[in-house]
C-alpha positions as CSV (number, residue, x, y, z in Angstrom):
1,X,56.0,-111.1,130.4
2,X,58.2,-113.9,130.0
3,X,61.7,-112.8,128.2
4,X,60.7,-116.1,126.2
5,X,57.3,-114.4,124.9
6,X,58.3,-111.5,123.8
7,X,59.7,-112.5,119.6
8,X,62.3,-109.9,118.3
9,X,62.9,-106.7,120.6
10,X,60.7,-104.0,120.3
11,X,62.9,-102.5,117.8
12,X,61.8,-105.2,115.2
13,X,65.5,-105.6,114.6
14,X,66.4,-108.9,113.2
15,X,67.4,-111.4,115.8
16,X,70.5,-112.9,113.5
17,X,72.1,-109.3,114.3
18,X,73.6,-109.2,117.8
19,X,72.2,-106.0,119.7
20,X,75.2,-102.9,119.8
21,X,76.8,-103.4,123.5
22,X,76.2,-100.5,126.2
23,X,79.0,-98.4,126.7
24,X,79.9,-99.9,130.1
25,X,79.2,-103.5,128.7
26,X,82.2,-106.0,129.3
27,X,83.8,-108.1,126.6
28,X,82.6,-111.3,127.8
29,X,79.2,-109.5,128.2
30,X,79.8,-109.1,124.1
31,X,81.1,-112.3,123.4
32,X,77.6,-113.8,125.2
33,X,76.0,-112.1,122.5
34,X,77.7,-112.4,119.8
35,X,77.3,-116.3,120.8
36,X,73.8,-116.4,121.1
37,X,73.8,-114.6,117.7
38,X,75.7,-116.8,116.0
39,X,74.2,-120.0,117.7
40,X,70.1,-118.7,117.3
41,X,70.9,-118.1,113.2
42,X,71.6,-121.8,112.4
43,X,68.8,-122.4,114.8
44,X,66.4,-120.6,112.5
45,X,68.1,-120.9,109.1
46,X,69.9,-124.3,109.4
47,X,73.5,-125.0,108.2
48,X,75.3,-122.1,107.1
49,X,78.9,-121.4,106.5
50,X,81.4,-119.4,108.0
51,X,81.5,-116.7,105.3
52,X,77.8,-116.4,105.4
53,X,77.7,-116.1,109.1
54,X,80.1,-112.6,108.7
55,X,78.5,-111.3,105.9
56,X,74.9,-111.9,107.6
57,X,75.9,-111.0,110.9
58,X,78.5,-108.5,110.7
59,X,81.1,-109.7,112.5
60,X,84.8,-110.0,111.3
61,X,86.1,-113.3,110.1
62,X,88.3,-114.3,113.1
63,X,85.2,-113.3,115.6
64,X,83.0,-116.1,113.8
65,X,85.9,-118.7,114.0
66,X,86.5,-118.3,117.1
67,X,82.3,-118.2,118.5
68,X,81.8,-121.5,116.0
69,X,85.1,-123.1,117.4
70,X,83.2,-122.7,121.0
71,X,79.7,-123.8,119.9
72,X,81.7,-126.6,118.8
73,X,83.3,-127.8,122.3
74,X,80.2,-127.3,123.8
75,X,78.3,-129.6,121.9
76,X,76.1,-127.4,120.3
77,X,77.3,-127.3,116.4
78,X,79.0,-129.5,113.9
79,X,81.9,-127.7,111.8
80,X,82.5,-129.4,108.4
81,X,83.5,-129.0,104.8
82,X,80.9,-128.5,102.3
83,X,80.0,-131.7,100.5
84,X,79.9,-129.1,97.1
85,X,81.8,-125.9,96.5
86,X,81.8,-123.5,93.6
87,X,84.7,-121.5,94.5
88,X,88.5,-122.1,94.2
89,X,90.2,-122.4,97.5
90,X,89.6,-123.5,100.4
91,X,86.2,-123.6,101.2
92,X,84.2,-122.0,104.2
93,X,83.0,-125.0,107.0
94,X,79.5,-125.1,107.4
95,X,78.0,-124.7,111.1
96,X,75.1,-127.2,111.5
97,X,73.2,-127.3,114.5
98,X,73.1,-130.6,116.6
99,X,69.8,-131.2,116.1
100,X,69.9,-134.8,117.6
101,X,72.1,-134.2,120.7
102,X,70.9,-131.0,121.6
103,X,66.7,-130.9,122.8
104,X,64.0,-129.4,124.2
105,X,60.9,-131.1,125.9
106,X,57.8,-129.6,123.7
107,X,54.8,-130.2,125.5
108,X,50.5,-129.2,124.1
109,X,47.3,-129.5,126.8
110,X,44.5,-129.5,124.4
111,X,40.7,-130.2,124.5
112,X,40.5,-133.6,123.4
113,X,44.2,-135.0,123.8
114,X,47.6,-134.2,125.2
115,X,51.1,-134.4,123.1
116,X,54.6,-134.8,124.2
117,X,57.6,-134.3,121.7
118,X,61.6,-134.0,121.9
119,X,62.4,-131.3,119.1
120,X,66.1,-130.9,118.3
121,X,68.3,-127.5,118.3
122,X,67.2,-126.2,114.2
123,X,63.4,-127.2,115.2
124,X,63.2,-130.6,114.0
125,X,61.2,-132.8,115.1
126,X,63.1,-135.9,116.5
127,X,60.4,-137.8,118.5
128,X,56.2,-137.5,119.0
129,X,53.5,-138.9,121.5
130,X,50.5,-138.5,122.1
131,X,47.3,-139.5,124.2
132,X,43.6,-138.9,124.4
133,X,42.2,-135.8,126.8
134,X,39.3,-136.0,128.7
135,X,37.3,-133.0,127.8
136,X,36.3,-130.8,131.1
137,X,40.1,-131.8,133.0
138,X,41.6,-129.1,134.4
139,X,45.1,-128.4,132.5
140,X,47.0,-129.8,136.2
141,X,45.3,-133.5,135.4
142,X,47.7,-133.5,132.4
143,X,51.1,-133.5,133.6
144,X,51.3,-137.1,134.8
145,X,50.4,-138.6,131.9
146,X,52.5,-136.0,129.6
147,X,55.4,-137.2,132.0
148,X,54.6,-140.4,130.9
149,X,55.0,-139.8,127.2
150,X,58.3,-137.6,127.7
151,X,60.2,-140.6,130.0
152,X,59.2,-143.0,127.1
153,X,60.1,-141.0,124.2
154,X,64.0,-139.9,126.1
155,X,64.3,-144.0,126.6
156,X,65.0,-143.7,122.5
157,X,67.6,-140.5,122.7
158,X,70.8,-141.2,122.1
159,X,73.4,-141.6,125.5
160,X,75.3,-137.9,124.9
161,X,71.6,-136.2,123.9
162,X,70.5,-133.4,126.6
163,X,67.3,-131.7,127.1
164,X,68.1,-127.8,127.6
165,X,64.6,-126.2,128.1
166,X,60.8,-127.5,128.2
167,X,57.6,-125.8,127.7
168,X,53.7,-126.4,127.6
169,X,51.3,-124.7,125.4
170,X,48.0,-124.9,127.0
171,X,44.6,-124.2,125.3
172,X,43.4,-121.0,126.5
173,X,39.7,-122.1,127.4
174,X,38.1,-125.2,128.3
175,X,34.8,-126.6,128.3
176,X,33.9,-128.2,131.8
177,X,31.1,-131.0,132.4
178,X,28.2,-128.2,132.8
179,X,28.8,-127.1,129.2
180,X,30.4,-123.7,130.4
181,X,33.7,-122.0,129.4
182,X,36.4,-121.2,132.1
183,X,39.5,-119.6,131.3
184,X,42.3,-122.4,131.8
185,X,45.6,-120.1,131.0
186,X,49.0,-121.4,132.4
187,X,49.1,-121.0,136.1
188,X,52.2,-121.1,138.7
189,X,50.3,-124.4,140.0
190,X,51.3,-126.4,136.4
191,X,54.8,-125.0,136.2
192,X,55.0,-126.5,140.0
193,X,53.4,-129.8,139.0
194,X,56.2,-130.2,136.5
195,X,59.0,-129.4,138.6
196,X,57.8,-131.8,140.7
197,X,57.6,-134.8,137.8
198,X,60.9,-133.7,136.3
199,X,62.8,-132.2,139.4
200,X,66.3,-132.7,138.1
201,X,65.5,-131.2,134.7
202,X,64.9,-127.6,133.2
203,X,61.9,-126.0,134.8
204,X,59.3,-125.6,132.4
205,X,57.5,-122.3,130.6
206,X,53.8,-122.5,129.8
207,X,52.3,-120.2,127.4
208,X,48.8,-119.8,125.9
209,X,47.9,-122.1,122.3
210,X,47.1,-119.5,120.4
211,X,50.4,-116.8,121.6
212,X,52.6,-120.0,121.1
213,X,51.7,-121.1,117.7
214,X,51.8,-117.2,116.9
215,X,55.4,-117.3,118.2
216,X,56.2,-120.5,116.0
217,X,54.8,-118.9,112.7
218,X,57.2,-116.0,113.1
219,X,60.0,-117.5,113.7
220,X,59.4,-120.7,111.3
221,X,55.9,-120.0,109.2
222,X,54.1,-118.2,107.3
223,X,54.7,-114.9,108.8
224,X,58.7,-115.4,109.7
225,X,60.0,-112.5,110.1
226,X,56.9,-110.5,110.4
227,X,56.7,-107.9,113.2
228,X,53.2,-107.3,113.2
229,X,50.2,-110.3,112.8
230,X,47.7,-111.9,114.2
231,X,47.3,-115.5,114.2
232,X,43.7,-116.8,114.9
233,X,43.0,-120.8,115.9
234,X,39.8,-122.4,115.2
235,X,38.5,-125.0,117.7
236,X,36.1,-125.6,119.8
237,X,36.9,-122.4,121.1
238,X,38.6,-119.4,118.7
239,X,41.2,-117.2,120.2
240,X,44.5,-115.3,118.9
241,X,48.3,-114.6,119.3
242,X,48.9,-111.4,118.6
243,X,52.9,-109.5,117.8
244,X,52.6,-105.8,117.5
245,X,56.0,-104.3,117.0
246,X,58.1,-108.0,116.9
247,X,56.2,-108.1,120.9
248,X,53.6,-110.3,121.5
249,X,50.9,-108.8,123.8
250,X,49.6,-110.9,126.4
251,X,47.7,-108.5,128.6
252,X,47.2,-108.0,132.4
253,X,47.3,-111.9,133.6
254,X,48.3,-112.9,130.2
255,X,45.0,-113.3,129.1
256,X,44.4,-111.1,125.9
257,X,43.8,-112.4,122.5
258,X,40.3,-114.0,123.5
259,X,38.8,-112.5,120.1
260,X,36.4,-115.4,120.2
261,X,34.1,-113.6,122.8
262,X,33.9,-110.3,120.6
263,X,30.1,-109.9,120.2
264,X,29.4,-109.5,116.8
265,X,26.2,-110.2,116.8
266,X,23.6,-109.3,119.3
267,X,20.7,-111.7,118.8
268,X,23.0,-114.1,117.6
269,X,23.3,-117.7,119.6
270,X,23.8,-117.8,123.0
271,X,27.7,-118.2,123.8
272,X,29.5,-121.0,126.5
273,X,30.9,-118.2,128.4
274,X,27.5,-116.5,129.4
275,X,27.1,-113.7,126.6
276,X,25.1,-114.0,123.2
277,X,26.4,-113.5,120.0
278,X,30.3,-113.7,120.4
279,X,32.4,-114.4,117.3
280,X,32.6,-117.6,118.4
281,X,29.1,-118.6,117.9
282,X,29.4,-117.6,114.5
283,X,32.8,-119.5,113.3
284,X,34.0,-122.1,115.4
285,X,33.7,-125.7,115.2
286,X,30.0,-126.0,116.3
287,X,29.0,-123.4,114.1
288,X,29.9,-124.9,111.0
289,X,28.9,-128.0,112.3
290,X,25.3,-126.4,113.0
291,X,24.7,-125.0,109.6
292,X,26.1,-128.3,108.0
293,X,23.2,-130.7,109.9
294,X,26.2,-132.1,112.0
295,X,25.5,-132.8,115.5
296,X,28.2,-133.9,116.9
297,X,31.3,-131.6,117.5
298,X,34.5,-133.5,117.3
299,X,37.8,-132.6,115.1
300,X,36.8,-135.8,113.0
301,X,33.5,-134.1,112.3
302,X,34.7,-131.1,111.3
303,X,37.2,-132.6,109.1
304,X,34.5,-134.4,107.4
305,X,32.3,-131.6,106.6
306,X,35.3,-129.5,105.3
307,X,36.0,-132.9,103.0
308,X,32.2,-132.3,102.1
309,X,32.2,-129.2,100.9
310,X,35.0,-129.5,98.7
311,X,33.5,-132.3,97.0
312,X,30.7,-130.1,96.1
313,X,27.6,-131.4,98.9
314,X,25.3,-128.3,99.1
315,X,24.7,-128.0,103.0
316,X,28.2,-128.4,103.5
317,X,29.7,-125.8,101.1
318,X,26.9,-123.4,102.2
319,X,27.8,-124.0,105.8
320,X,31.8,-123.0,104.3
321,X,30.4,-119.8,103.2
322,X,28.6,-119.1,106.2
323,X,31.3,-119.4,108.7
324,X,33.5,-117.4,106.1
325,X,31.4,-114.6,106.0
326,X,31.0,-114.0,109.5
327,X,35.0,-115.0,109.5
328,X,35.9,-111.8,107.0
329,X,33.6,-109.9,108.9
330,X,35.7,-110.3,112.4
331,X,39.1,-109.8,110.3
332,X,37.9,-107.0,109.1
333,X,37.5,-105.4,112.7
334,X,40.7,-107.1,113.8
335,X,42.2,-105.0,111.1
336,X,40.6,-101.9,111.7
337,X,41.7,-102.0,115.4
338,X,45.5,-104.0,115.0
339,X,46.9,-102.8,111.4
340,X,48.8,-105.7,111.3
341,X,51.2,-106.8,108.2
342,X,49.6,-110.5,108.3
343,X,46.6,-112.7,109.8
344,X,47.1,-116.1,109.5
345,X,44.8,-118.5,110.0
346,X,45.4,-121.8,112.2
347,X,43.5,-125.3,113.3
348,X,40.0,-125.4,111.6
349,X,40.1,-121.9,110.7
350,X,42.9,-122.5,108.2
351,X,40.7,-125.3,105.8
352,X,38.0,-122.7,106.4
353,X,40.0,-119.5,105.5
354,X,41.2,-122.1,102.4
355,X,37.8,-123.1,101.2
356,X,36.1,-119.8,101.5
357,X,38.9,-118.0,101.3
358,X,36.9,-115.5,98.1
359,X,34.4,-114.7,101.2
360,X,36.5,-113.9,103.5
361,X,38.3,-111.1,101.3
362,X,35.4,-109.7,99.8
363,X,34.0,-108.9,103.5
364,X,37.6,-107.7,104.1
365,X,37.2,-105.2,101.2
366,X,33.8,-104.0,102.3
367,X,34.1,-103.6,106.0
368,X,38.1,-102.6,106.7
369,X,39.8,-99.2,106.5
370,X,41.6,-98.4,102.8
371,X,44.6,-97.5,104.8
372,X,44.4,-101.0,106.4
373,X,43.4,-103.2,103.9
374,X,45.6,-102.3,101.0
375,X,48.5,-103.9,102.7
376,X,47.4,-106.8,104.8
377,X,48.4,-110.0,103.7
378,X,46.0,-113.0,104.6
379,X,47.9,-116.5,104.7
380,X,46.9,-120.1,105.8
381,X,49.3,-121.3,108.6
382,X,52.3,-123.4,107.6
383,X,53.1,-125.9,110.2
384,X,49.5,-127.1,110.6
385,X,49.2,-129.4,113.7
386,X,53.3,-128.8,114.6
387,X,52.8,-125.0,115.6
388,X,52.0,-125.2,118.7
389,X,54.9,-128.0,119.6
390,X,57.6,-126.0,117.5
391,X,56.4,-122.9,119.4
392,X,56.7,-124.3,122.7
393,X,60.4,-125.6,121.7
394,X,61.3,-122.0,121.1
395,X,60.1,-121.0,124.0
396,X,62.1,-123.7,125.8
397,X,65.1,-123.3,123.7
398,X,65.2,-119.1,124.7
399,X,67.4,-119.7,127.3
400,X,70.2,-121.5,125.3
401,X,69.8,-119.1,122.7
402,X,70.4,-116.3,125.3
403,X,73.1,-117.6,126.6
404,X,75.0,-120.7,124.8
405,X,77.5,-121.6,127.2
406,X,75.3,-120.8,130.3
407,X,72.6,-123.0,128.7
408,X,74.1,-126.4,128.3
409,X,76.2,-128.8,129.5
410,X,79.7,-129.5,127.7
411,X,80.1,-132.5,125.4
C-alpha cells in the first residue's frame, strides 16, 4: 500500500500529534517530525497561532518557534500578527499556510470527462479544468489531454508558485464499447505515461475514485477525523472506500471496495460484469433511471429525475424509493460485516441517500445487527463533486507533509 493511502496510523492517533520517537531515533529524525506535525495541522485546520500549535500539539513554546521560523524560510507558511486579539500583551503570530505558492497537481479520469486542478497547501482550490471523456477509453488515453489542462492552468500561477506532489483518482470500472465492465484501477503503465508528459516534475500517485474521495472526507468532510467508514459513490457504476482502524483497505492488487457486484438479488437484472442481480442493478444510475421511464443514462438525466421527484412527479419519487430501499438494504449488510462509525454517501448516491433518506434507515433498522446499528451514523458527503480532486491533493501533498524540508524547494 502506498504510505499515501493509508489515513492516520493504525493507532487511530490524531495526525496533529507527532508520533513518540524510537529510542535510537536522532534529533534531526525528531525535528522531521515534529515539522511535518506542525506543517500538516495548518494544512488541515488552516491558520492557527503559535499558542494554539503548543497547546494542540504538545510541544514547548521555543520548539514551535523555531519549527514555524523554518516553515517560514522555506516557503511553506506565512507568520503574522493577528488582525484581532482579546488578550493583553503581545499577541501569538498566526501560521497560515501558503496556499497560493505552495501546490499540488490534482488530477480525476472519470466515465464521461476528465479534470485537472492546482489545489494549494490548506486544500483550496486555486485553479479548475475540465474536458469531455469518451466513454469505453482506457484510463492511458487520458493523460495527454489532462497534460493539456495542467500546462494551461500553471501558465496563470504566480512566478515563485511550485508544484510539490501530483495525483490521479481514476474510476475504478469502466464501460467499454461491447457494453461490458472491465476493471480499470491505476496501473504502473499510467504513472509511466505521466512521468513521461511531466518528466521534470513530481511523479505522480494514482489511486481508485472511490478510496480517494474516502481519503478526502476524513481528512476534510463529513467523516474528518473518523477512523472507521465507508464511503459509497453512485455512478454508472457503485463502488466504496473503505478506512477500518484510520487504514484504508485496498486489497490484494488494490482492488477491494467493488460493493457494487454484491449479489443481492438472484433473479434480479442481469449485471455489466457477467453476473445477475449485483447491488448495482438495483441502485445505480440505470436503475433509477429504469424505474423512472428514463432511457437514457447520462449524469444530466439523473439529475433531472432526482429534480423530479422532489417536485413531487409520481414515477419519479417512486423510482427514489425504489433505489432507497434496495440502497438500506446493502448498508445494512455493509454494516453487519464492517461496523463502521460512518457511511457516507457520494455522487448520485448522496441526492438519493437525501431524498429517501426515511427508506434507507428504516431497512437499516430492520436488517442490521443492534450492536451495529445503534451507533452508526449515516451522512451525505460534503465536498460534493470536489472529493475526489481534494483527495487526490492529499495524496500528492503526503510527501511534503512527511517531510517539509525534504519536500520543497526553498523560497
Amino acid at each position: 500500500m502506498h504510505p499515501a493511502l493509508s489515513g492516520l496510523p493504525p493507532t487511530g492517533r490524531s495526525p496533529d500529534v507527532p508520533a513518540p520517537p524510537a529510542p535510537a531515533a536522532n534529533q534531526e529524525e525528531v525535528r522531521r517530525q515534529n515539522l511535518g506535525a506542525v506543517l500538516r495541522h495548518v494544512h488541515v485546520h488552516g491558520p492557527t497561532s503559535r499558542a494554539e500549535l503548543t497547546a494542540r500539539l504538545g510541544l514547548n513554546r521555543s520548539t514551535i518557534r523555531a519549527l514555524a521560523a523554518d516553515l517560514a524560510a522555506a516557503g511553506l507558511v506565512t507568520e503574522k500578527a493577528p488582525t484581532t486579539t482579546r488578550r493583553a500583551g503581545r499577541p501569538s503570530l498566526v501560521v497560515s499556510p501558503r496556499s497560493t505558492r505552495v501546490y499540488a497537481r490534482a488530477m480525476t479520469i472519470e466515465p464521461d470527462r476528465l479534470r485537472a486542478a492546482r489545489v494549494g497547501l490548506g486544500g483550496r482550490v486555486l485553479d479548475l479544468r475540465e474536458v469531455e471523456h469518451p466513454r469505453g477509453s482506457c484510463p492511458a488515453d487520458a493523460v495527454r489531454p489532462l497534460s493539456w489542462l495542467i500546462r494551461d492552468m500553471e501558465r496563470t500561477a504566480g512566478p515563485d508558485a511550485i508544484c510539490v506532489g501530483a495525483a490521479v483518482a481514476v474510476t475504478d470500472t469502466t464501460h467499454g464499447r461491447d457494453g461490458r465492465i472491465r476493471i480499470a484501477g491505476p496501473d504502473d503503465a499510467l504513472r509511466v505515461a505521466f512521468d513521461a508528459e511531466f518528466p521534470s516534475g513530481p511523479p505522480v500517485v494514482a489511486g481508485d475514485m472511490a478510496d480517494i474521495a474516502a481519503l478526502a472526507e476524513q481528512v476534510r468532510g463529513v467523516a474528518a477525523g473518523v477512523d472507521d467508514l465507508v464511503y459509497l459513490h453512485g455512478g454508472p457504476g457503485v463502488s466504496a472506500g473503505i478506512i477500518i482502524g484510520g487504514r484504508l483497505v485496498r486489497g490484494h492488487g488494490g482492488h477491494s471496495g467493488k460493493v457494487g457486484h454484491m449479489v443481492v438479488n438472484p433473479h434480479g437484472h442481469p449485471c455489466r460484469c457477467g453476473s445477475r442481480g449485483c447491488w448495482e442493478t438495483e441502485i445505480g444510475d440505470a436503475a433509477l433511471l429504469r424505474h423512472a421511464g428514463r432511457d437514457q443514462e447520462s449524469p444530466d438525466t439523473v439529475a433531472e429525475v432526482l429534480r423530479a421527484a422532489a417536485d413531487g412527479e409520481p414515477a419519479a419519487r417512486a423510482a427514489v424509493e425504489q433505489v432507497a430501499d434496495w440502497l438500506g438494504f446493502g448498508v445494512a449488510n455493509l454494516v453487519n460485516v464492517v461496523n463502521p462509525d460512518t457511511v457516507v454517501f457520494g455522487g448520485s448516491l448522496r441526492e438519493v441517500y437525501l431524498a429517501g433518506a426515511e427508506t434507507v434507515h428504516r431497512r437499516l433498522d430492520e436488517l442490521a445487527l443492534p450492536a451495529s446499528r445503534e451507533q452508526v451514523q449515516l451522512r451525505p458527503a460534503a465536498l460534493g463533486g470536489t472529493a475526489a480532486l481534494v483527495g487526490a491533493a492529499e495524496l500528492a501533498f503526503a510527501h511534503l507533509l512527511a517531510d517539509p524540508l525534504g519536500g520543497a524547494a526553498p523560497a
